[in-house]
C-alpha positions as a Markdown table, in Angstrom:
| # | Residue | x | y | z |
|---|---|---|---|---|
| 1 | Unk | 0.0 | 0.0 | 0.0 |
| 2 | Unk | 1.4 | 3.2 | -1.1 |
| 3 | Unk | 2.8 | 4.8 | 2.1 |
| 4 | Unk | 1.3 | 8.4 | 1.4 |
| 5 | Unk | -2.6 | 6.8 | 2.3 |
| 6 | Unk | -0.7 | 5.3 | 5.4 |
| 7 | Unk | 0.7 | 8.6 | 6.8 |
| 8 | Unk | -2.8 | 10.7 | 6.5 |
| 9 | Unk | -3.8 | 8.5 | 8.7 |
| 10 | Unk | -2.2 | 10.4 | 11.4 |
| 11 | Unk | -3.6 | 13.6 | 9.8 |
| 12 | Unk | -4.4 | 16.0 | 12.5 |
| 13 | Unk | -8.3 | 15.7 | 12.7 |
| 14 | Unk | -10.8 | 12.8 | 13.1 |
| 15 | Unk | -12.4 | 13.8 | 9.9 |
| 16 | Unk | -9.5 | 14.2 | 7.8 |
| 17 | Unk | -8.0 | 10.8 | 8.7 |
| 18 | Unk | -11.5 | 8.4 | 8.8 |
| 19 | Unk | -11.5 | 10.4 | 5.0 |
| 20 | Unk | -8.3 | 9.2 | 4.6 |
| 21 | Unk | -8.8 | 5.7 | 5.5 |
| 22 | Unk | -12.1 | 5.6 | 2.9 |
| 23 | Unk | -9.5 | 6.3 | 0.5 |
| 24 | Unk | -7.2 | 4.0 | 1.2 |
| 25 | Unk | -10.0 | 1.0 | 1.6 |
| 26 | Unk | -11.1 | 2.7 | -2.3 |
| 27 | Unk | -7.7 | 1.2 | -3.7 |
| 28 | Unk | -7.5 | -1.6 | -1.1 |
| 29 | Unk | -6.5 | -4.6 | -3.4 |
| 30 | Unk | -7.1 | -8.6 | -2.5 |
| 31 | Unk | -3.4 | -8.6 | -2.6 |
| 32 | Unk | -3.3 | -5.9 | 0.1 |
| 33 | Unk | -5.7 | -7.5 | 2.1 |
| 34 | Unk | -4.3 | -9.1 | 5.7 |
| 35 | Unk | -4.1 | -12.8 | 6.5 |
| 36 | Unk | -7.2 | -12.8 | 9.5 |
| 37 | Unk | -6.1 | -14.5 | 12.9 |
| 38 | Unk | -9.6 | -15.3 | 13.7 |
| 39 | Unk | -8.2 | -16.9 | 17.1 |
| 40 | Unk | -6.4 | -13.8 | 18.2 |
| 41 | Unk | -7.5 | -10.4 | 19.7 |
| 42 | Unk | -6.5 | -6.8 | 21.5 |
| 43 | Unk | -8.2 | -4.8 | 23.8 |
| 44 | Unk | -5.5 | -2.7 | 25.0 |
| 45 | Unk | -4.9 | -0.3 | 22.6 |
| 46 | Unk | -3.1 | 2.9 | 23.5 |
| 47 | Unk | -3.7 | 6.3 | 21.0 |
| 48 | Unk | -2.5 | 9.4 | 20.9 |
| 49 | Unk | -4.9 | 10.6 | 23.0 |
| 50 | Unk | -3.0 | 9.0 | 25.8 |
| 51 | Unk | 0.3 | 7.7 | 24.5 |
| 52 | Unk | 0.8 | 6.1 | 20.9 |
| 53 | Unk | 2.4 | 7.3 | 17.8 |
| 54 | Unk | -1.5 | 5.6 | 16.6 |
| 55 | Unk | -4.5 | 8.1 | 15.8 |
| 56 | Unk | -7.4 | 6.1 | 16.7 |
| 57 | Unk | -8.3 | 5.3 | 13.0 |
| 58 | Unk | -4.5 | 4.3 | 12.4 |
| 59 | Unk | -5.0 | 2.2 | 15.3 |
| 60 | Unk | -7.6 | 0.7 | 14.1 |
| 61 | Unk | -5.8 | 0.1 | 10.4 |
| 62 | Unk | -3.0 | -1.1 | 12.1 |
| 63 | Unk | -5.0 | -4.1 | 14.1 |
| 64 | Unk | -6.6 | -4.7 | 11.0 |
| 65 | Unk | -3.2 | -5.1 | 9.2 |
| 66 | Unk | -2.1 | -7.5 | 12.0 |
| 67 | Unk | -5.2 | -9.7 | 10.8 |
| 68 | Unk | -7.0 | -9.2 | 14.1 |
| 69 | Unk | -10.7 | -9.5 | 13.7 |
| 70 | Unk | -11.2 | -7.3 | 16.3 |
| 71 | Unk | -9.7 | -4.0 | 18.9 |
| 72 | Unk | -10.3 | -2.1 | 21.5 |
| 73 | Unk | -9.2 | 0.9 | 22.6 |
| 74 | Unk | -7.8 | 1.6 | 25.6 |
| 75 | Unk | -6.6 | 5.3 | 26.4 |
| 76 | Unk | -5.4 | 6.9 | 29.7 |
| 77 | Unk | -8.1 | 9.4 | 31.9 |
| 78 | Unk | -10.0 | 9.6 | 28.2 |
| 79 | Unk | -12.4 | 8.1 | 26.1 |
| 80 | Unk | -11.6 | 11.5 | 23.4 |
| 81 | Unk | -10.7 | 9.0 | 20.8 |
| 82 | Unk | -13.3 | 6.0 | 21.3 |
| 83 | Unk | -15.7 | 7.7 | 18.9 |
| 84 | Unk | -13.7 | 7.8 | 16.1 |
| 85 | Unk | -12.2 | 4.3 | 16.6 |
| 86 | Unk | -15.6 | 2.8 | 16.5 |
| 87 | Unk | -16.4 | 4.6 | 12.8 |
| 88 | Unk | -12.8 | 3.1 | 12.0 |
| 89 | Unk | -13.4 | -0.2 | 13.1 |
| 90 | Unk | -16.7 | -0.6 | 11.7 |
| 91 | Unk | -15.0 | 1.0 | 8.2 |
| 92 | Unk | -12.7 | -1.9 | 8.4 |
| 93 | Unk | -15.1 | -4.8 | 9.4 |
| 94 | Unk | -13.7 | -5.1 | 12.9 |
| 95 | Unk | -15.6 | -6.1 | 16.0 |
| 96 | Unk | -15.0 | -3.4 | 18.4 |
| 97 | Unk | -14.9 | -2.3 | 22.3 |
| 98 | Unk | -14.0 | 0.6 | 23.7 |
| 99 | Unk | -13.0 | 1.6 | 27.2 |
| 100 | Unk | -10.3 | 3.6 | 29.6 |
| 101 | Unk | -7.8 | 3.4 | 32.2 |
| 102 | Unk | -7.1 | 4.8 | 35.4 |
| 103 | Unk | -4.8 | 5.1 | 38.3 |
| 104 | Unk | -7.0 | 4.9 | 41.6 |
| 105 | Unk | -6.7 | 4.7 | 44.9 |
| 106 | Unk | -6.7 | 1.5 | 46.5 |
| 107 | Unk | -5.2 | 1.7 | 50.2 |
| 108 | Unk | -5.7 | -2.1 | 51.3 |
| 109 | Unk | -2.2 | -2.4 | 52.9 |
| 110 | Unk | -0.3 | -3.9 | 49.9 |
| 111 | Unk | 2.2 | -1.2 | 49.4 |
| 112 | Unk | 2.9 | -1.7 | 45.7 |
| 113 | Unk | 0.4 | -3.4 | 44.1 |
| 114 | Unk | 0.5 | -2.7 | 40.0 |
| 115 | Unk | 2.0 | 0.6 | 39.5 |
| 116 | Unk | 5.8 | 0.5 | 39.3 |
| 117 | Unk | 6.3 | 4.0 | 40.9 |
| 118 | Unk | 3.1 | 3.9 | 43.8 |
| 119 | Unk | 2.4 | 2.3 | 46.5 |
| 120 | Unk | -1.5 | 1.9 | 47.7 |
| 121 | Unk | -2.9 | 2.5 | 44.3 |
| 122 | Unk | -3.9 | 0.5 | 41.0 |
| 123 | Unk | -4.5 | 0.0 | 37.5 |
| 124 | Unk | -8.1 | -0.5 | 36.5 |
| 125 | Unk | -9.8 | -0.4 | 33.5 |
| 126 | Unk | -13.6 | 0.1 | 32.4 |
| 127 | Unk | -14.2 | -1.9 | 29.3 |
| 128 | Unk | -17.2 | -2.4 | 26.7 |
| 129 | Unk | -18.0 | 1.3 | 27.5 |
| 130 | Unk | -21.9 | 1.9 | 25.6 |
| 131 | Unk | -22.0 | 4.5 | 22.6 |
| 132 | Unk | -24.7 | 6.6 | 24.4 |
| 133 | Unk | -22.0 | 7.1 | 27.5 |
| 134 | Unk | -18.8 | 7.8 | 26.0 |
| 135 | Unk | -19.8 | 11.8 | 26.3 |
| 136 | Unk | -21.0 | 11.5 | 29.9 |
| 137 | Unk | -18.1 | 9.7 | 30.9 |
| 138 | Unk | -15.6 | 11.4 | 29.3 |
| 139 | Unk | -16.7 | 14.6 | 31.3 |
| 140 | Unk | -16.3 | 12.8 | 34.3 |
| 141 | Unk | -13.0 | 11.6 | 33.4 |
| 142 | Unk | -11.8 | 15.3 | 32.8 |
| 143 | Unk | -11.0 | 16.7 | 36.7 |
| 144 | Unk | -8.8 | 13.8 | 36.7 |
| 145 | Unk | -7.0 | 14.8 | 33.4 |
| 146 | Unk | -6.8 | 18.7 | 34.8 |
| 147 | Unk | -5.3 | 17.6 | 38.2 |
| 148 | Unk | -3.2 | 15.4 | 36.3 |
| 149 | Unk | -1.7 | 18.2 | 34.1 |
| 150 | Unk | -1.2 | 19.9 | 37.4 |
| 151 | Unk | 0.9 | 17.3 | 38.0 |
| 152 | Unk | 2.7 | 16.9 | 35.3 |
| 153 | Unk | 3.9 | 20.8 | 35.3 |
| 154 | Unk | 5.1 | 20.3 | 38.7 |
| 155 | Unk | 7.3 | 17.2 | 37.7 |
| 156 | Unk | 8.5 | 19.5 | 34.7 |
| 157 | Unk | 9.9 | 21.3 | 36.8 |
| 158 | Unk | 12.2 | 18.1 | 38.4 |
| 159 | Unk | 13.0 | 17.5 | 35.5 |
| 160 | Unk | 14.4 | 20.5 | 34.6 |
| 161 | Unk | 16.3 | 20.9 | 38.1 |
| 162 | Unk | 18.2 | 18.2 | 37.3 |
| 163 | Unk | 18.4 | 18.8 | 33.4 |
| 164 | Unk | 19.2 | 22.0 | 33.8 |
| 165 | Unk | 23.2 | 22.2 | 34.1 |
| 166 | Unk | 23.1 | 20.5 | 31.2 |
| 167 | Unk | 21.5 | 23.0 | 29.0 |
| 168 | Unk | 18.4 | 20.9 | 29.1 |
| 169 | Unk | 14.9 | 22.0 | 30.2 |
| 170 | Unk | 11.6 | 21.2 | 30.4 |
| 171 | Unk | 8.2 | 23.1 | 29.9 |
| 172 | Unk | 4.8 | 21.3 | 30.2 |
| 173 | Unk | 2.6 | 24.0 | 28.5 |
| 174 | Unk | 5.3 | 24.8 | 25.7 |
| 175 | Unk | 7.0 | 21.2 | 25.2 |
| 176 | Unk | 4.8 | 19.3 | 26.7 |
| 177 | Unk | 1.4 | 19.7 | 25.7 |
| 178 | Unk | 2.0 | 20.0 | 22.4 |
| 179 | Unk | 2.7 | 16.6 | 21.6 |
| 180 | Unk | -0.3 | 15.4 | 23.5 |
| 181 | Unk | -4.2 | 15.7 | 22.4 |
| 182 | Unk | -5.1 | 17.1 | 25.7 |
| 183 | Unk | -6.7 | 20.0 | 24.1 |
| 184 | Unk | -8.9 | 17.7 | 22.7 |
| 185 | Unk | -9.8 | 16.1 | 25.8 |
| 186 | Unk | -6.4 | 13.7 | 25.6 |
| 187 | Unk | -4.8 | 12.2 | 28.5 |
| 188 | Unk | -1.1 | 14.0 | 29.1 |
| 189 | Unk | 1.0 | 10.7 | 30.6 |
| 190 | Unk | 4.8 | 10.3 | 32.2 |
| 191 | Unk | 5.6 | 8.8 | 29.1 |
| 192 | Unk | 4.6 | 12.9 | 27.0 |
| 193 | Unk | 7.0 | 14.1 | 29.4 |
| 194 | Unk | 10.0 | 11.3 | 28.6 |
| 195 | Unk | 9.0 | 12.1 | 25.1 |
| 196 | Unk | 9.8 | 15.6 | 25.0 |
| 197 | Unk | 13.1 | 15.1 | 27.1 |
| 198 | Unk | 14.0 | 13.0 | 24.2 |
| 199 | Unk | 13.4 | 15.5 | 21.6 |
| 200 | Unk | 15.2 | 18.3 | 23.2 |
| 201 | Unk | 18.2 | 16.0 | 24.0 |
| 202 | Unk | 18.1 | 14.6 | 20.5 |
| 203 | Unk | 18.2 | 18.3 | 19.7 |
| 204 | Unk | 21.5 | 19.1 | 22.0 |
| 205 | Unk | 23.7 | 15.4 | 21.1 |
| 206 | Unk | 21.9 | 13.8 | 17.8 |
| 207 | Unk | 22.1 | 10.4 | 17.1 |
| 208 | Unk | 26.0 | 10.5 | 18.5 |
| 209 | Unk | 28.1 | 8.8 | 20.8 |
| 210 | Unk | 28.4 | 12.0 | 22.6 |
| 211 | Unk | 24.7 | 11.5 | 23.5 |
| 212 | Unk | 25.5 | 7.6 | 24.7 |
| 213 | Unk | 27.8 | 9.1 | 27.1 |
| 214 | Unk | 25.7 | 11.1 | 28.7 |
| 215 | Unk | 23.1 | 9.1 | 29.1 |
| 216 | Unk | 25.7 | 6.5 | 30.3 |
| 217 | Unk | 28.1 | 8.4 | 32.5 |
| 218 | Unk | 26.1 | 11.6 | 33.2 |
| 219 | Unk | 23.0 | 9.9 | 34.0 |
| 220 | Unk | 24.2 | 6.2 | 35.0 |
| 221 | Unk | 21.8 | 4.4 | 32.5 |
| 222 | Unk | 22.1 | 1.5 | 31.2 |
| 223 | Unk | 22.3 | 1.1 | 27.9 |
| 224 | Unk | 22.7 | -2.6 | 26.2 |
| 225 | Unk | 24.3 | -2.7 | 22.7 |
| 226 | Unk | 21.4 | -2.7 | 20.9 |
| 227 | Unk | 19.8 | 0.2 | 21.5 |
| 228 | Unk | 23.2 | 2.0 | 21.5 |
| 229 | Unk | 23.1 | 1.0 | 17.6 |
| 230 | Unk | 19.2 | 2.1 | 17.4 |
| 231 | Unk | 20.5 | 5.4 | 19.0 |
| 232 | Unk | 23.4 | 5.9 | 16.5 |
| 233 | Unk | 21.8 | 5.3 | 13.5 |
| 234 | Unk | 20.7 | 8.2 | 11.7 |
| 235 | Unk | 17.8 | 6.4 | 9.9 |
| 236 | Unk | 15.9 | 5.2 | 12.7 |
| 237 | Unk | 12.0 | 6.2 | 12.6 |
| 238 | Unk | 11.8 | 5.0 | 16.1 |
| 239 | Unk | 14.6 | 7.0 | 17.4 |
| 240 | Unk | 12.8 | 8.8 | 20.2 |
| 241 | Unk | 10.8 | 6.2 | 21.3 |
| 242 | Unk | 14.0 | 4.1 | 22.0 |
| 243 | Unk | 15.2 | 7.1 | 23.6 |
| 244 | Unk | 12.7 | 7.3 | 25.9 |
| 245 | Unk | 12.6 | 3.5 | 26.9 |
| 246 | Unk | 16.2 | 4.4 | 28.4 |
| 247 | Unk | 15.2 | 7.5 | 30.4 |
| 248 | Unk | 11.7 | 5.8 | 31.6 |
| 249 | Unk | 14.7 | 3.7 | 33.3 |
| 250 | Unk | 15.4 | 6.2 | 36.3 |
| 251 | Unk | 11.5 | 8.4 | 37.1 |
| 252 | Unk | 12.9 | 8.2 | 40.8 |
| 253 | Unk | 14.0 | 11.9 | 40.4 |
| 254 | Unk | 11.0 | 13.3 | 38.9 |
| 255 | Unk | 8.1 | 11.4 | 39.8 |
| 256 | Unk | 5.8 | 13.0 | 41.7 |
| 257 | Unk | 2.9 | 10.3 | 43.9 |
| 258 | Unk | -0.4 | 11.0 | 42.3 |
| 259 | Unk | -3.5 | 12.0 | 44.4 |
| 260 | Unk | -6.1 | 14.2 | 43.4 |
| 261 | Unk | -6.1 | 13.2 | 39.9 |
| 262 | Unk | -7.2 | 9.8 | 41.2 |
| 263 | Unk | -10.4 | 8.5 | 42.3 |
| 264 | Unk | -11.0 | 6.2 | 44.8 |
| 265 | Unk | -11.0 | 2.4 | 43.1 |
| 266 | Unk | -14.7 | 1.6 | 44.7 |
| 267 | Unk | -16.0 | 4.9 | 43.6 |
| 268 | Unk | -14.9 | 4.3 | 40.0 |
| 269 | Unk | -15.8 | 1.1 | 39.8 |
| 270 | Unk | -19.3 | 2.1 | 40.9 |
| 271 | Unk | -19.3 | 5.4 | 38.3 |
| 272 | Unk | -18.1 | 2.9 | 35.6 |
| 273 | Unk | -21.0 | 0.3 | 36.7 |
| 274 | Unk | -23.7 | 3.3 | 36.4 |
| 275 | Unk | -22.2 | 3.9 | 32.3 |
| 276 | Unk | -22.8 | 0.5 | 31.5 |
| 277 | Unk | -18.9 | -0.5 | 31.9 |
| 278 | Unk | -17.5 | -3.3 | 32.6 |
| 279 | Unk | -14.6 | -2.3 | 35.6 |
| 280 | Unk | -11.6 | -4.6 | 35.5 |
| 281 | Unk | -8.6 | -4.9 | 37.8 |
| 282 | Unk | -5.1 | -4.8 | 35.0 |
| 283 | Unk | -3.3 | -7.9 | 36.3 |
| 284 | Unk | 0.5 | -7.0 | 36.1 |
| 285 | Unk | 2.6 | -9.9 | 38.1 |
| 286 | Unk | 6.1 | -10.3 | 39.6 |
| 287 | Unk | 9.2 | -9.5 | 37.1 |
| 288 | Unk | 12.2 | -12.0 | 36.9 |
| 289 | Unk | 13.5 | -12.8 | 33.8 |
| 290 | Unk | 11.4 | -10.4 | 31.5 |
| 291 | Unk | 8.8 | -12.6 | 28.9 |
| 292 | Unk | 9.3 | -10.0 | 26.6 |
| 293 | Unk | 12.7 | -8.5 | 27.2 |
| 294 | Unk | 11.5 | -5.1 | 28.0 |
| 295 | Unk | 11.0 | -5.1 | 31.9 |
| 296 | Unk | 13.4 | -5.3 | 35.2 |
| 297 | Unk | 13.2 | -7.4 | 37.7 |
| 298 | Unk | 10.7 | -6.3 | 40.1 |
| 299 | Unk | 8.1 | -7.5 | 42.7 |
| 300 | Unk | 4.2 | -6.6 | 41.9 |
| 301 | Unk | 1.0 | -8.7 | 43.5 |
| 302 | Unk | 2.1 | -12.4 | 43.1 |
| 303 | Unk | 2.8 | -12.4 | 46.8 |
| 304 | Unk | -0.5 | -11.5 | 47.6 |
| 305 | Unk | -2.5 | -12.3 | 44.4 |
| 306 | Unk | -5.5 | -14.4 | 46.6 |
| 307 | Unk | -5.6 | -11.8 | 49.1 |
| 308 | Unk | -6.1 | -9.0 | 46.8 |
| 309 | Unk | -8.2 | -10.7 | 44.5 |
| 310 | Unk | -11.1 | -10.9 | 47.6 |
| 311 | Unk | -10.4 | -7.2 | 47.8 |
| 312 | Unk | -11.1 | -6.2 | 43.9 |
| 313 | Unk | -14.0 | -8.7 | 44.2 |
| 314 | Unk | -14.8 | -6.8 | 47.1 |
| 315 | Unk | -15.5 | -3.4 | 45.7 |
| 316 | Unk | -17.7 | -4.9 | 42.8 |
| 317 | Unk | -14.9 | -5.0 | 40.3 |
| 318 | Unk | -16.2 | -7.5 | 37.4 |
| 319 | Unk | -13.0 | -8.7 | 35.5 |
| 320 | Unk | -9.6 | -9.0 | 35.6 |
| 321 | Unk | -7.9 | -7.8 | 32.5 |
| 322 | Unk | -4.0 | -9.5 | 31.8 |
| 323 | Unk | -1.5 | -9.8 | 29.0 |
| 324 | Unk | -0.4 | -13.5 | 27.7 |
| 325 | Unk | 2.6 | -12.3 | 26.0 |
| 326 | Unk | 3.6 | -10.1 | 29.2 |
| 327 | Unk | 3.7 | -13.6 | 32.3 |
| 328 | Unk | 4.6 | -16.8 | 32.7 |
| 329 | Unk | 2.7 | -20.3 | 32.2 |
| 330 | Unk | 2.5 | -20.5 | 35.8 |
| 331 | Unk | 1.5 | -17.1 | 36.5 |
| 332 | Unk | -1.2 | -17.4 | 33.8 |
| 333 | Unk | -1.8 | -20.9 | 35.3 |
| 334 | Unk | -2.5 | -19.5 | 38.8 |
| 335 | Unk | -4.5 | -16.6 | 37.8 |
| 336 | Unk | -6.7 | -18.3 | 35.7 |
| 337 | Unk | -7.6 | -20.3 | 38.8 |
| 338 | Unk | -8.0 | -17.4 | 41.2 |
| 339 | Unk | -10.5 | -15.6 | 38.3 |
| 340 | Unk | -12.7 | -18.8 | 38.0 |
| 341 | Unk | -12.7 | -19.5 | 42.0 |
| 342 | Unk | -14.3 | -16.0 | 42.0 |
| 343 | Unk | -16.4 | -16.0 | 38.9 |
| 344 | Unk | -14.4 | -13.0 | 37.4 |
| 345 | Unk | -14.7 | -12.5 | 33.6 |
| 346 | Unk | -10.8 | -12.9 | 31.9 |
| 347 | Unk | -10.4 | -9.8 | 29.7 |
| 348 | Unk | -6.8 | -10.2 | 27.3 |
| 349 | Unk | -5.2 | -7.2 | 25.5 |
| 350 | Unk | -1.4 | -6.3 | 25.0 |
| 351 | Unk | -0.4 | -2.9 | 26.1 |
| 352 | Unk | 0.1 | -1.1 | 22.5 |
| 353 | Unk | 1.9 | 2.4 | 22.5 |
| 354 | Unk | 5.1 | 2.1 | 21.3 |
| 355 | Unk | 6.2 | 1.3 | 17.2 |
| 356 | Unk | 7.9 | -1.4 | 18.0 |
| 357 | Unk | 5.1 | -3.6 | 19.3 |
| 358 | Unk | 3.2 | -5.7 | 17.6 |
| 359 | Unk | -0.8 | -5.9 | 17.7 |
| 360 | Unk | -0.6 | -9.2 | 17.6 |
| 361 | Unk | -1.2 | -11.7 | 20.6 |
| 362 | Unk | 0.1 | -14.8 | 19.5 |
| 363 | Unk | -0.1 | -16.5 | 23.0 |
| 364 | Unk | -3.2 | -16.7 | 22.5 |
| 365 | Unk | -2.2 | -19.7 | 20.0 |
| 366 | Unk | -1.9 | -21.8 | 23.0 |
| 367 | Unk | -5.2 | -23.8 | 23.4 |
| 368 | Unk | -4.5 | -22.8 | 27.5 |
| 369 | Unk | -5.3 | -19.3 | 26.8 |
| 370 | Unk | -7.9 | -19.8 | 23.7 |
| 371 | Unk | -11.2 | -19.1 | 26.0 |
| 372 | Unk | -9.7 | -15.4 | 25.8 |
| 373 | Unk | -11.0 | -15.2 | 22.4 |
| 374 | Unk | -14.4 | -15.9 | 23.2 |
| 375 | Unk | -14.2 | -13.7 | 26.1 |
| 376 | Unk | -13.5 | -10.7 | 23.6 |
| 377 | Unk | -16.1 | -11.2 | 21.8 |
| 378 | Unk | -18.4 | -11.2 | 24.6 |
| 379 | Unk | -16.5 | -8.1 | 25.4 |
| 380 | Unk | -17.6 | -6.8 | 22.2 |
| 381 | Unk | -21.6 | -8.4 | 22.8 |
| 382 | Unk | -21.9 | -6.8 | 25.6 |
| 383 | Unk | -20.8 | -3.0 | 24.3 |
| 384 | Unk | -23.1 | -3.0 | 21.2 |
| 385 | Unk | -26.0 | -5.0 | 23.1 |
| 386 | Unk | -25.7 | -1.8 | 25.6 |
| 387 | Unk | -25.2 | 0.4 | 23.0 |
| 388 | Unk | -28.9 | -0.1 | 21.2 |
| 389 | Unk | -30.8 | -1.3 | 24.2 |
| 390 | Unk | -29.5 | 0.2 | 26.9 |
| 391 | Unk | -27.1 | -0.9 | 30.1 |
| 392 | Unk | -29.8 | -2.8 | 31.5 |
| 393 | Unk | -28.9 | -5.7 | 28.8 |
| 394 | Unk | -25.4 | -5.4 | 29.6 |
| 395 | Unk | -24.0 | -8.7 | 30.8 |
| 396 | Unk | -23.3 | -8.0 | 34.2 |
| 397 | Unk | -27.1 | -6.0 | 34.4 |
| 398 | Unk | -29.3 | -7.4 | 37.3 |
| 399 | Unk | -31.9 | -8.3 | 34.7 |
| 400 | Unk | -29.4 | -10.2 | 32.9 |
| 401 | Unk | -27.5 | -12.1 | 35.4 |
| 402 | Unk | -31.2 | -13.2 | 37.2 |
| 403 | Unk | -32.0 | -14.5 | 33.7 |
| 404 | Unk | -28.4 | -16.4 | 33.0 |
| 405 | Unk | -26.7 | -16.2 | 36.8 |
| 406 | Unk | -23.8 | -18.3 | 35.1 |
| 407 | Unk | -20.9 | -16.5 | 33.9 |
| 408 | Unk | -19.6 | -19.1 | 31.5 |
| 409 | Unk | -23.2 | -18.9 | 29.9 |
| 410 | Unk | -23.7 | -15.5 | 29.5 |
| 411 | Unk | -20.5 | -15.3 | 27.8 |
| 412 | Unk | -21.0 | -17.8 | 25.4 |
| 413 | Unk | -23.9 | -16.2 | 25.0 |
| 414 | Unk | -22.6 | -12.4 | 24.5 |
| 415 | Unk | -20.2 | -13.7 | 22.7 |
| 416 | Unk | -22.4 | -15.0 | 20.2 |
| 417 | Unk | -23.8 | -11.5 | 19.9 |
| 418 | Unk | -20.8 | -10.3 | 19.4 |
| 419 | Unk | -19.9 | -12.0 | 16.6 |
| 420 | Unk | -23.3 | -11.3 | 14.7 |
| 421 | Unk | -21.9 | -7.3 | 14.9 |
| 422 | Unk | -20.0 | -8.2 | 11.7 |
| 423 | Unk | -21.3 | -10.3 | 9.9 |
C-alpha cells in the first residue's frame, strides 16, 4: 500500500483521517488485504490521546493489518478518541470495544500493588463502554486529566532541576502539551513528558556517541548494545521512542505520587458500573527474567494475588484484564484459577503504544489461553448489546444475570452477539 494513504492516517483531525482511510479501503486490493487470525484479539490499545504514535483510525488500520478480527481501545483518563475508533473499526469490518484506564486509589495495605512507581494505588480499567455514554463519561474523566496536568507541570519542573546544568529544560505548556491531544480532551501521561526530554536532548547530542555518554556516564543508565546501535543510526524512525525506553529507566528523580487526579478504586468502579462499563482490575505480576525483554526485575501482586483478589471482588470490580505475552505459564496458570474460583470475567489485551510492538497476541495460539478469544467477543456483545438497548442488557445487568446467573453462559452467549456485529 502506497505509504502516502498510510501517513494521512495520522492527519491532525478525526475527519480528515476516517477520509483518509475511505480512500485507502477505495484502492485496497485482495493482494493488500491481511491474512485474519480469527483466534487472536486486543483490547488494549493505546492512541495518541494518551500515549501512541496511533491516531485512533490508524490504530484501528493497524490491528486490521495485524489480521485481528477485532480492537479495542484503551486510552489513559480519556475516552476522546473512542468515537472515532468505532467509525474506523466498523469501516474496516472489525468487532469493536471501547474503554479507559485509570490510576485509583486503593489503600488495602499492599504497598505496591500494579504501578511501578506507587504504593496503595492501581490500575483498572472500564471496558465495553456503551456509545450513548462515551460523552458522559468522558466529562467525568476530565477533573482527573486537569489535576493530572497539574501534575505533570510540577514534575517539569524536576525535570528541569536536574536537566538543567546540562543545557536541558523542560516546559509542560510549551514542550509538553503539544505533543499530546489534551486539548482535545487527551490524557497527558509520564511517558509525554519522557518524550519531549527526548526531543530536546536529541536536539542538543543527535544520534551521537556523545549522547551515549551522557546518558551513560552523566546519568548512570544502562544502555545494552542494541539500543546503542538504534541510538546511533541516523535512519531510525523509532529514534525517540527508544530514547525514551532508556530515560523511563530512572522516574525516581521526577516522579511525583499521584493523588487528586485519582479516584478512589470503589467509587470508579461504581461510576463505571452506572455507564454500563464493565470495571476490570489490570493484572501485572512479579518480574524475573522479563517474557518479553522489555521489563526489570521487580516484585508486583504475586505475593499476595489471593488476598487481593477478595479485595477487587470486594469493591464490585467484574474482570480481571492480563497480557499472555507479558507472564509466565505459571502465572497465567495460577490466575486463571484465582478468576474462575471467584467468577471473574478474563479480559486479554497487550499494552500497545510504542512502534515497536506488535498488535498481535500470538499467545493466545496456546489452546490454554484460547477461551480469551471468546471472552473478547463477549466483550464486544456486551458494548453493542448496551449500546442499542440500553445498560440494562449489559451482561453484568441485574436483569441479565437473574436471567443467566452463570458467567460461563452469558459469555457464550454475549459472545455469540458479538460476533453477529460483523457479519
Amino acid at each position: 500500500m502506497d505509504k502516502k494513504y498510510i501517513d494521512r492516517l495520522n492527519a491532525p483531525t478525526a475527519e480528515e483521517r476516517l477520509q483518509a482511510l475511505k480512500e485507502l479501503l477505495a484502492v485496497e486490493t485482495e493482494a493488500d488485504k491481511p491474512v485474519r487470525r480469527d483466534n487472536d484479539a486486543n483490547n488494549h490499545i493505546h492512541t495518541v490521546y494518551s500515549f501512541s504514535p496511533y491516531s485512533p483510525t490508524k490504530a484501528a488500520y493497524m490491528a486490521y493489518m495485524a489480521g485481528l478480527t477485532s480492537a479495542g481501545i484503551m486510552d489513559h483518563d480519556s475516552l476522546s478518541g473512542a468515537k472515532e475508533f468505532r467509525v474506523a473499526c466498523e469501516m474496516l469490518g472489525l468487532g469493536t470495544t471501547c474503554g479507559v484506564e485509570v490510576r485509583a486509589k486503593f489503600d488495602r495495605g499492599f504497598g505496591k500493588i500494579n504501578h511501578p512507581d506507587q504504593a496503595n494505588c492501581i490500575y483498572m480499567a472500564a471496558h465495553g463502554v456503551p456509545a450513548q455514554n462515551i460523552d458522559a463519561f468522558n466529562a467525568y474523566l476530565a477533573q482527573f486529566r486537569e489535576k493530572r496536568n497539574e501534575r505533570n507541570a510540577k514534575m517539569c519542573k524536576l525535570i528541569t532541576d536536574k536537566f538543567g546544568k546540562f543545557g536541558v529544560t523542560l516546559d509542560f505548556e510549551a514542550d509538553v502539551k503539544p505533543l499530546s491531544c489534551a486539548n482535545e480532551g487527551g490524557g497527558v501521561t509520564e511517558r509525554h513528558l519522557l518524550y519531549a526530554l527526548a526531543v530536546k536532548l536529541e536536539n542538543k547530542f543527535g544520534r551521537t556517541e556523545e549522547l551515549l555518554n551522557f546518558l551513560t556516564n552523566d546519568l548512570n543508565l544502562g544502555v545494552n548494545e542494541k539500543i546503542k546501535g538504534y541510538l546511533l543510526d541516523k535512519e531510525n524512525v523509532n529514534f525517540l521512542y527508544d530514547l525514551l525506553g532508556v530515560l523511563k529507566a530512572d522516574t525516581a528523580f521526577f516522579y511525583i505520587d499521584a493523588d487528586e487526579e485519582m479516584p478512589d478504586a470503589a467509587e470508579f468502579v461504581a461510576k463505571a458500573k452506572s455507564f454500563g462499563a464493565i470495571p476490570a482490575y489490570a493484572y501485572l505480576g512479579d518480574v524475573g527474567d522479563s517474557v518479553t525483554g522489555d521489563k526489570k526485575a521487580q516484585k508486583f501482586e504475586d505475593d499476595f494475588l489471593p488476598e487481593l483478589i477478595k479485595e477487587i471482588k470486594g469493591i464490585g470490580m467484574q474482570a480481571v484484564a492480563y497480557m499472555p505475552t507479558r507472564n509466565t505459564p505459571a502465572q497465567l496458570t495460577r490466575l486463571m484459577g484465582l478468576l474462575k474460583e471467584h467468577d471473574l470475567f478474563e479480559i486479554s489485551g497487550e499494552d500497545i503504544n510504542s512502534p515497536r510492538q506488535k498488535f498481535e497476541c500470538k499467545a493466545l495460539a496456546n489452546p490454554a489461553y484460547s477461551h480469551l478469544i471468546d471472552s473478547t467477543w463477549a466483550l464486544i456483545g456486551h458494548e453493542a448489546v448496551s449500546s442499542k438497548e440500553g445498560v440494562s442488557a449489559g451482561m453484568f445487568s441485574a436483569e441479565t444475570m437473574a436471567k443467566t446467573p452463570d458467567l460461563y453462559a452469558r459469555i457464550k452467549e454475549f459472545a455469540a452477539k458479538g460476533r453477529e456485529t460483523v457479519k
